[in-house]
N, C-alpha and C positions, 0 to 999 in steps of 0.2 A: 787548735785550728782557728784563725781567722779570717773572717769572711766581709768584704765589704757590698751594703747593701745601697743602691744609688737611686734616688731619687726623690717622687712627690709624697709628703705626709699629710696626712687629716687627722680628724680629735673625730672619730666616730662613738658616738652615745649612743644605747638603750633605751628606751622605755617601756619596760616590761608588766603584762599586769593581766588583768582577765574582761572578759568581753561578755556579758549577761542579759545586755539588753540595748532597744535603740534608742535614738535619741529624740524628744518629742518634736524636736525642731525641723528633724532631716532624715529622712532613711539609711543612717548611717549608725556603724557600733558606739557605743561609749568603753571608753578603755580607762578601766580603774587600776591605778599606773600602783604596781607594789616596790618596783624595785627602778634605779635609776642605775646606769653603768658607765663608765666612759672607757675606752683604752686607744692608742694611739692606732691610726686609719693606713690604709697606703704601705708606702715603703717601712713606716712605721710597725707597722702590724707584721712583716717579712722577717724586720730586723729581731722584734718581741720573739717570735717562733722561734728562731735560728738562736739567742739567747737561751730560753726555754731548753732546746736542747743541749745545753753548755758549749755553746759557739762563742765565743767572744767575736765581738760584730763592730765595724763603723760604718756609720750610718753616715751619708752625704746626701746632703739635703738641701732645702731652703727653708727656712722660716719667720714669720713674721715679729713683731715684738709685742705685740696684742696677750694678754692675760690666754686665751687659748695657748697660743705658744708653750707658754710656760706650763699650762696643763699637760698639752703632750711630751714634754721635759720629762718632767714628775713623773707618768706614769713608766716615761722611759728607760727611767733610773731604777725603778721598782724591780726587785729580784725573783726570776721568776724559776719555777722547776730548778733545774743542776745546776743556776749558776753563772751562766755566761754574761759578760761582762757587754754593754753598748755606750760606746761613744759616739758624742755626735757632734759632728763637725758639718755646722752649718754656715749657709751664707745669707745674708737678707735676703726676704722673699716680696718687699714691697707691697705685698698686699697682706690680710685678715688671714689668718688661717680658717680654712674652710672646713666644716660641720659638717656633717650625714648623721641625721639623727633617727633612728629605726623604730616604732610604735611598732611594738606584740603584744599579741594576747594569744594565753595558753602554748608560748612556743612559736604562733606564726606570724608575720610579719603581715603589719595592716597597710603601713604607708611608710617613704620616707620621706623623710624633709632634708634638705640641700641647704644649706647656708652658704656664701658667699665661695659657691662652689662656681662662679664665671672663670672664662680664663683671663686668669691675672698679667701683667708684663711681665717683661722678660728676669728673671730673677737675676742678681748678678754672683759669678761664681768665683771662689776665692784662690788665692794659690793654697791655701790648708786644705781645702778641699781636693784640688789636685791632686798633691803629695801625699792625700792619703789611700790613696791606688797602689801605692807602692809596695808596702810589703804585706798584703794579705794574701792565701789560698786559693782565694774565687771572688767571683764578683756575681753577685747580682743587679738588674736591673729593672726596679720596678716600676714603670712609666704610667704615671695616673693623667698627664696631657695636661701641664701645668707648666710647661717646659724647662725644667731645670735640664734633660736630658739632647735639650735642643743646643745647646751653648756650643759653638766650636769648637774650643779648649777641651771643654768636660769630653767631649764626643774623640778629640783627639786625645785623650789620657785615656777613655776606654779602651780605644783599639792596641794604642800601646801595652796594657793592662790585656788582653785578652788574647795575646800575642805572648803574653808567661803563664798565665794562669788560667781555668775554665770559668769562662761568662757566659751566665743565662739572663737571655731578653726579655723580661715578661709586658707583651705589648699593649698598649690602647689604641682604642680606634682615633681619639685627637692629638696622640704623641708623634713621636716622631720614628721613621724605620731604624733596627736595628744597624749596632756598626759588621761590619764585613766578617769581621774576625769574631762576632758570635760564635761561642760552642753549640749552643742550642737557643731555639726562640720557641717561647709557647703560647703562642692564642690561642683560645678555644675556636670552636667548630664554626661560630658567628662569627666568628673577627678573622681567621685564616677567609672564608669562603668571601667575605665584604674583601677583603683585602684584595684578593687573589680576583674577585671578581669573577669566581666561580659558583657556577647555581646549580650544581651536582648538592645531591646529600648523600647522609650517612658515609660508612667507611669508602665508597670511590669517590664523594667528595671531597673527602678528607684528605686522601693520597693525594687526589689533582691538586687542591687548593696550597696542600705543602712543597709537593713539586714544584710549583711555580712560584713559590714564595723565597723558599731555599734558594733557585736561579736568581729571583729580581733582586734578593739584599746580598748575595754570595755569602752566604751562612754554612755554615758548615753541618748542622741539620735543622728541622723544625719538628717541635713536638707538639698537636695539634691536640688539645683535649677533648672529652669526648662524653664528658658528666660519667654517669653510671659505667656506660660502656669501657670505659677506661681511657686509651690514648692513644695516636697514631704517631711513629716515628718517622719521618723521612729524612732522609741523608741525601746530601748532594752527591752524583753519581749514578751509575746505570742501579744498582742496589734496591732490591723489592721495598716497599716500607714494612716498618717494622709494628703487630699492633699488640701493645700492651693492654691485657685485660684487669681489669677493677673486681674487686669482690663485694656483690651490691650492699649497699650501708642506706636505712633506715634514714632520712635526716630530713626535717624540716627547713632546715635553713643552712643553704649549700655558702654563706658568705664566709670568702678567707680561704675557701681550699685552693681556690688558684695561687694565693700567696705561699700558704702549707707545702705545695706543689714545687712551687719555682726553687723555694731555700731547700725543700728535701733532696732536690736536684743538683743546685750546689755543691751542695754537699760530699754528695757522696759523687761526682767527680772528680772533688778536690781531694776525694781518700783514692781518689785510684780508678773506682768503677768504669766502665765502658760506657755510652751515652745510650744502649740498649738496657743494661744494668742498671744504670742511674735513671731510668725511667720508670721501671719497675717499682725499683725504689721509693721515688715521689710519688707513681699511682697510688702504692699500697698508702705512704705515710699519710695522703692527701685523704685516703678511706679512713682511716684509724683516727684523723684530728676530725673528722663529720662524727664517727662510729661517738666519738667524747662528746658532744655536741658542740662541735665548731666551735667558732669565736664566743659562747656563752660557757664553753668549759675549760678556757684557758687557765682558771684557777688551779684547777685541778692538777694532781702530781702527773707528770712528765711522763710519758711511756717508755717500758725497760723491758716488755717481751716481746717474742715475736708474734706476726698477723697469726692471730687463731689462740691465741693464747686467753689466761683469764680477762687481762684487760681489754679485750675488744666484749667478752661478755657482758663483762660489767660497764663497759660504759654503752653498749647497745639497750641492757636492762635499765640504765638511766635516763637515758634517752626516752625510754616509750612512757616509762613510769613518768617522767618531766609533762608528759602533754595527757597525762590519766590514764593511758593505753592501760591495758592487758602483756602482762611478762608470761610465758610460755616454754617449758623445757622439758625435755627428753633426754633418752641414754639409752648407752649400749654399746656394744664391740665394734657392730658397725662392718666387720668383715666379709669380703664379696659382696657390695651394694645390689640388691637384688628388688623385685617389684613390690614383692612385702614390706621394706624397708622406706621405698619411696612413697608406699601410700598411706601408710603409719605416719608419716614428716609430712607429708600432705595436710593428714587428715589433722595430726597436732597445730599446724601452724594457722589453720582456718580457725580453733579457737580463741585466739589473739592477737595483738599486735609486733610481736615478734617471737622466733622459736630460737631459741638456745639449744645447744646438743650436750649433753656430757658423753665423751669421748673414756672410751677404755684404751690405756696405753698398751704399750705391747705388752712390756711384764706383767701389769695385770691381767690380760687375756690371757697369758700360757701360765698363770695360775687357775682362772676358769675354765679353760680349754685343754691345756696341756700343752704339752712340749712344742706340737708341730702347726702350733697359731701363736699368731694371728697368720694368713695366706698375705694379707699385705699388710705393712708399715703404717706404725699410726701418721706420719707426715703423708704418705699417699689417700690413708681414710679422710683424715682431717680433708686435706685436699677435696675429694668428691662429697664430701658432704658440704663443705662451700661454694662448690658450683651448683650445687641446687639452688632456684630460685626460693622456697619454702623454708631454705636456715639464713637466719641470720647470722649466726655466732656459734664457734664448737669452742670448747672448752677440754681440755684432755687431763685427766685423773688416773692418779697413781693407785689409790687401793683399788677393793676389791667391791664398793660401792660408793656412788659418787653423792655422798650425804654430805661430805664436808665441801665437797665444790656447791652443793645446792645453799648451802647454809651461807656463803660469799654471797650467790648470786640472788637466794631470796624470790626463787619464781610465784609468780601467783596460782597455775596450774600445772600440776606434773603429769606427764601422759606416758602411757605404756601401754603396750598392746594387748589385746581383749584376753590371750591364752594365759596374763597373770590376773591375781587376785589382789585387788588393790590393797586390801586389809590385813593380807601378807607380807605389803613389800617394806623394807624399812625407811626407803625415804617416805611413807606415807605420815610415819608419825613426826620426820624431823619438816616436815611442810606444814603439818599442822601446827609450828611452834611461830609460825605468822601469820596464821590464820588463810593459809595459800590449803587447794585441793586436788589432792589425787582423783584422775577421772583416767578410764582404757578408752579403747579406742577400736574397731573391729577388727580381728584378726585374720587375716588370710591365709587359711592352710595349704600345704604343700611349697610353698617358699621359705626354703633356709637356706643358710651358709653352707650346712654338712650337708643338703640333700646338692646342692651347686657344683661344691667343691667333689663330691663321688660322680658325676656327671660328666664334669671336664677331665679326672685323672681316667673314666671310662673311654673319652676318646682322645687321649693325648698319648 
């Protein structure tokens, strides 16, 4: 698959470090800087992702000839995850390439600094840059309001380009409106409702704000993002909107998901998906690249299962560990979620900063249970124990005790409910091998699975 990504790039930096005291001049932190980062900003950061996942990508662009330039070159060229290849076929940008430089401490973001982030003249755009519309899968377009996406030409090679292939708009408030033959455009919930110049919130916001936005650019849908809550689909035509829900993710620092977002969505409309399907899709991916810690764990290998699987545990457990938090996990079959269940998950996840679940699969439950369990599907369990707000992360285990998924994930407290004996149970001695601790929790009698499940075949 290739996928061309169009527009403005930045050289975004780091400055990462810890904050312990203030400063005698100012009531302000002192940020003692450990670590310095660079990676490529904007459209740039779109094209990295979509690489990452072995996309091979052309990037169209503008850039300047300034030593930055050539930094975000460099780190352009750098191979990241599976592999995918980026070319980049720029045209003079006339101006400096522009900085965003991010000061954290402990994971959060203190301030940024802007470098020569004004808007620049009009970049000029090349016939190589045209021609290179031609033969990719999809198009992206990542408008940072630096106007490369303003050019007549480039704006008429879009629409031509989006007219064979699926193009998604990802817009700014100082860019320019998408072209007509959009497959989808995605602002978030500030920039649809500015735009649309609707002062509705929450999801009837959302549906007005895209409604009207869909009519003014004649797009063929808009996907309005929605942070946690996830994201509103609207489709031109009478057609209800559509709302895709997010599965809440732990994150300090939300920057990049809306890029994560726009390429996930490419993507998988360029494999086929439906623009309901391909939403889905980029909500979850958009969760899963925060769940790793955003733009600070791009290093990190490339995700290969699906939501719910180990890697969203582990890079949740990394996350909280990254800012000193408290790691927290739990387990069990989990079948018929019942009130015992929810106050148990409750009561675990109030001891830390995030709870993890070990999940029994089926086979392993009808080795514990026997033949006529699980009553539901570990993809349905999984399921309801991610719609609780109190999990962060389920994780699902093949044996018969989830000591070796504990042993990956390395919780700091394991919790179980008050009717075992801690001293008993065998992940107590594989927790103690990092110095993590088994602690119950109260148990509420008369809720079980077999007392639930004899109840409902009593009146069914």
């Amino acid at each position: 698959m290739r996928i061309a990504v169009v527009g403005d790039v930045l050289l975004d930096v780091d400055l990462s470090g810890s904050a312990e005291r203030l400063s005698p001049d100012a009531p302000v932190p002192v940020v003692a800087v450990h670590e310095t980062a660079a990676r490529p900003g904007g459209a740039g950061l779109v094209a990295a992702l979509l690489a990452r996942d072995g996309v091979d990508v052309c990037l169209v662009t503008a850039l300047g000839d300034d030593a930055r330039a050539g930094e975000v070159r460099q780190l352009l060229a750098r191979p990241r995850g599976r592999g995918g290849r980026i070319d980049v076929v720029a045209g003079p940008s006339g101006a400096p390439t522009p900085v965003k430089t991010r000061v954290r401490a402990a994971g959060h973001a203190i301030v940024r600094l802007d470098d020569d982030c004004d808007a620049p003249p009009a970049p000029l755009v090349t016939d190589a840059m045209l021609a290179a519309l031609d033969a990719v899968d999809a198009v992206v377009v990542a408008d940072y309001g630096r106007g490369v996406t303003a050019d007549p030409r480039l704006r008429a090679a879009l629409e031509s380009a989006a007219r064979r292939v699926p193009l998604v708009w990802d817009p700014h408030p100082r860019g320019t409106d998408p072209v007509p033959s959009a497959a989808v455009v995605t602002p978030n919930l500030a920039e649809a409702r500015a735009a649309a110049g609707e002062p509705g919130a929450g999801i009837a916001g959302a549906a007005a704000a895209a409604a009207r936005l869909a009519e003014r650019w004649g797009v063929a849908s808009v996907l309005v993002t929605l942070g946690e809550r996830g994201a509103l689909l609207s489709a031109a035509g009478p057609r209800a909107p559509h709302v895709v829900p997010a599965t809440p993710v732990t994150a300090a620092d939300t920057c990049g998901a809306g890029d994560r977002l726009s390429g996930a969505l490419a993507r998988a409309l360029a494999a086929g998906s439906d623009p309901a399907e391909a939403a889905a899709q980029a909500v979850t991916a958009a969760g899963r690249f925060l769940a790793a810690g955003g733009v600070a764990g791009l290093d990190a290998p490339a995700e290969t299962v699906p939501l719910g699987g180990a890697s969203d545990a582990l890079a949740a457990a990394a996350a909280v560990r990254a800012r000193g938090g408290t790691v927290v996990a739990t387990g069990g079959c989990f079948d018929l979620l019942h009130a015992g269940h929810a106050r148990t998950l409750a009561a675990a996840r109030a001891l830390g900063d995030c709870l993890i679940v070990c999940l029994n699969s089926d086979d392993s439950v009808r080795r514990l249970k026997g033949p006529e369990r699980p009553i539901m599907t570990e993809a349905d369990r999984r399921d309801l124990l991610l719609a609780l707000e109190c999990v962060d992360a389920v994780v699902v285990f093949e044996e018969s005790t989830p000591v070796e998924a504990l042993r990956r994930i390395r919780p700091d407290i394991w919790v179980k409910g008050g009717d075992y004996a801690a001293d008993d149970l065998p992940e107590t001695r594989v927790i103690a091998e990092w110095g993590g601790r088994t602690v119950t929790v109260p148990y509420h009698p008369g809720r079980s699975t077999t007392r639930l499940a004899g109840a409902l075949a009593r009146v069914g």
